[in-house]
N, C-alpha and C positions, 0 to 999 in steps of 0.2 A: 441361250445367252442370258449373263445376268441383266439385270436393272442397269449394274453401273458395273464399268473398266478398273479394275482394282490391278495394280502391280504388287504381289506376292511375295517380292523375292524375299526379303527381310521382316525380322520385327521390327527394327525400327521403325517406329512413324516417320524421322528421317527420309528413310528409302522405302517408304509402301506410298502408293500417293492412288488416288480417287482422279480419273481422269475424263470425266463425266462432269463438267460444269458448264451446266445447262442452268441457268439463275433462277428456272421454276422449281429448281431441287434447291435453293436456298437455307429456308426454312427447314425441311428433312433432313439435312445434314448438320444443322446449329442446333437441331433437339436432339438426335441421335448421339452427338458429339460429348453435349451437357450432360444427357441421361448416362455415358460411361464414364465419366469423369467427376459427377456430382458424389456419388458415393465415396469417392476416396482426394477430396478436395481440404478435407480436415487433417489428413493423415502425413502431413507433410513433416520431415525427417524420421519417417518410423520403416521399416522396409515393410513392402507388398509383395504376396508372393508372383510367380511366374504369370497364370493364369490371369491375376489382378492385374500384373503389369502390359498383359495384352489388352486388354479392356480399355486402358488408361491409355495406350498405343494408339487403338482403333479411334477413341473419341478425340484426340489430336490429330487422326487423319480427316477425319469428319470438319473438324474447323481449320484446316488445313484447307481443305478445297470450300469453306466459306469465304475464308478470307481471301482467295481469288476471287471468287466469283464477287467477293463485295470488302475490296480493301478498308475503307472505312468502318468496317466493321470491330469496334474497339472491345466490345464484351466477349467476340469470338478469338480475338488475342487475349485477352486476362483470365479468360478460362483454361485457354493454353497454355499460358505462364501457369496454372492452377496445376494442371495435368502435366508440366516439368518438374512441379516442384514432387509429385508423388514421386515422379520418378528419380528425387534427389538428381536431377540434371538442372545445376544453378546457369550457368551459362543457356541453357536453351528458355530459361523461364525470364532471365533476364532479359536476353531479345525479346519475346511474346510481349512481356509485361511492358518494356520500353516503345515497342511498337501499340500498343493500346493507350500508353501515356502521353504521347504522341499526337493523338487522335484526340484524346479526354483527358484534361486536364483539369477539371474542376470535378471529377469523384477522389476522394481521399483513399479509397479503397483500392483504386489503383495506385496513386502515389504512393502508399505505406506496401503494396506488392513490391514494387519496383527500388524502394528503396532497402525493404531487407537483400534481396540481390545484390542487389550494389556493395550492400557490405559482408554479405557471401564471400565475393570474388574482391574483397578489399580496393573496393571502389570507395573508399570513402569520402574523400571530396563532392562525386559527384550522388552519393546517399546523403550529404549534407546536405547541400541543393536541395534532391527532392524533398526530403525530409521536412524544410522551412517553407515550400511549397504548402504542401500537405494542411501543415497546420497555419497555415496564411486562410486556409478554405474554410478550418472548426478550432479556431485558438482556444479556446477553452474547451478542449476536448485534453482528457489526462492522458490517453494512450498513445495521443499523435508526438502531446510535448515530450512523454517518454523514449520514445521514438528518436527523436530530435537530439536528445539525451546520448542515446546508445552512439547513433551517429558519430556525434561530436568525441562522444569516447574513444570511436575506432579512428577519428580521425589525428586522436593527442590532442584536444581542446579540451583538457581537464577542468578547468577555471568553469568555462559556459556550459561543460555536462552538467557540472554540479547544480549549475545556476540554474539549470531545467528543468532538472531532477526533482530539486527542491520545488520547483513552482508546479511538477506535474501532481508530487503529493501535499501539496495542497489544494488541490483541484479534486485530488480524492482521496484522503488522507488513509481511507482504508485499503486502497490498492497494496497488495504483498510486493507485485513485481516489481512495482517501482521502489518498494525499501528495499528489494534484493540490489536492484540497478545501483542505488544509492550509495549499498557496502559494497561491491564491486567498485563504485567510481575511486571509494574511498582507500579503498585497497589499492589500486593502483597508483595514486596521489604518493600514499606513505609507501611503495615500493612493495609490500606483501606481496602483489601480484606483479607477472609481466604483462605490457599495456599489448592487449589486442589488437591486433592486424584486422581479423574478419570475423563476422558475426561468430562463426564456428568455435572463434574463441572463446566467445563468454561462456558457450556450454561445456567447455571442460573443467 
């Protein structure tokens, strides 16, 4: 018999579940989890193949049965949100990451998770929110005010994107993405572009 109760049916981490939580496997399951899903935590909107997307599978099953065994466990949700987003599943990285934001609201690294979701799934109201959050925590930080920026962009607050924009490249004048953000804002102001619903827009 194995260590642990594993249901097989599926790939999906969804429907595989670890049913073996025992709280002295805690720890064995938040490293093993990290360790398949670190590798490919950068790799978000690029496709992984088959093989890669089991790995990333198994380490959401892994912190799947942490966060029973210890709900408050906020870094084993944002690593989950981490290991949706490989899997381009916005909606499941959304929950993870809102359930860890939840928990921990003063790391910005969650808030700016939780907020590109939000505007993923053309949440933008509530990606404003976090967003202003976020950088309530590291106001002079250039990447969160950008952020703040995109937000406001998806949200149709062209006036206070701009107004952001402007203040995130000054904060770092040599940042590229925030002068791309800038001609985008600007482009949609004068009508060249149509104004964005969800993150996914600006990448087209």
């Amino acid at each position: 018999m194995s260590l642990f109760s594993l249901l097989m049916s599926s790939c999906s981490p969804k429907e595989r579940t670890i049913t073996d939580l025992n709280p002295d496997r805690h720890n064995e399951y938040y490293q093993k989890g990290c360790d398949l899903i670190q590798p490919f935590m950068v790799l978000h909107g690029n496709e992984i193949t088959p093989p890669q997307k089991r790995k990333v599978s198994d380490g959401i099953m892994y912190l799947d049965a942490v966060t029973k065994i210890n709900p408050e466990n906020w870094a084993a949700f944002w690593i989950k949100g981490k290991g949706y987003q490989a899997l381009n599943d916005s909606l499941s990285a959304y929950t993870e990451f809102k359930s860890s934001y939840s928990i921990q609201k003063e790391n910005p690294d969650v808030a700016r998770e939780l907020m590109i979701e939000c505007l993923n799934l053309g949440k933008a109201d509530e990606g404003v929110q976090v967003a202003r959050e976020a950088l309530s925590l590291r106001p002079k930080e250039s990447g969160l005010v950008a952020n703040l920026a995109l937000a406001l962009l998806i949200q149709g607050n062209l006036d206070e994107a701009m107004f952001q924009i402007d203040k995130a490249i000054s904060l770092d004048p040599s940042d590229e993405i925030n002068k791309n953000v800038r001609s985008f804002i600007l482009e949609v102001k004068s009508g060249q572009r149509k104004p964005p619903k969800t993150y996914h827009d600006l990448m087209k």
